[in-house]
N, C-alpha and C positions, 0 to 999 in steps of 0.2 A: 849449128846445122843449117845447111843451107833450102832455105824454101823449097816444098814440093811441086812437082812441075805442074804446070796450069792445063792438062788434062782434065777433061771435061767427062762425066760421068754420069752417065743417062738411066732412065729407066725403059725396062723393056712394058710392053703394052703392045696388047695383041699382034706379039710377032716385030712390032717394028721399036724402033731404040727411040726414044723420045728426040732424042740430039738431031737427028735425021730429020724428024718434020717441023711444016712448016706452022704460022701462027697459027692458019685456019683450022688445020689439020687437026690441033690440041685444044683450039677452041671445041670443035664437032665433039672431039673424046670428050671432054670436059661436059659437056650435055648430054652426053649419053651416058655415063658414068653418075649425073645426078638424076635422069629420068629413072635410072635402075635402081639408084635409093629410095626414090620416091616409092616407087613399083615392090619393095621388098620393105618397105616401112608399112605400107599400109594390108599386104600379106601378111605380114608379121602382125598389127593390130586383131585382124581379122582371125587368127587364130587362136592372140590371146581370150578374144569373145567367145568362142567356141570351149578353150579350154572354163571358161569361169563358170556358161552354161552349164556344162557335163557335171561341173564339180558342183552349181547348186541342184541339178536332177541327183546328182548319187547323194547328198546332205538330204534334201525331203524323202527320198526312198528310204534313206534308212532310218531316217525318224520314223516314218511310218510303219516300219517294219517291227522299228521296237515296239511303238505301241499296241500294235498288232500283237504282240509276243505276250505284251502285259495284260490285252487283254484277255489272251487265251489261257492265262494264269490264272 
């Protein structure tokens, strides 16, 4: 078989084909694509805290509640 043709294959990003721009162009994406990791990594922490909070306020409440139960037995 004879080799495929040297057709170049880009990716699209925001509307424009990668192949199309220039260094700087991909550099700027390239940092704004990690500033928005960065910015959704530390959302993302921020709600794992939230989430662990909730879960030790519903744990003491309902410890509490048992014993509350037990003692009205």
């Amino acid at each position: 078989m004879p080799p495929k043709g040297g057709k170049k294959k880009g990716v699209i990003i925001d509307g424009v084909d990668t192949t199309q721009m220039t260094r700087e162009q991909i550099e700027v994406l390239a940092l704004k694509i990690k500033e928005e990791n960065e910015r959704e990594r530390e959302e993302r922490n921020f709600f794992q805290l939230e989430r662990d909070k909730l879960r030790t306020f519903w744990e003491i409440t309902r410890t509490e509640l048992e014993e509350a139960r037990a003692q009205l037995r």
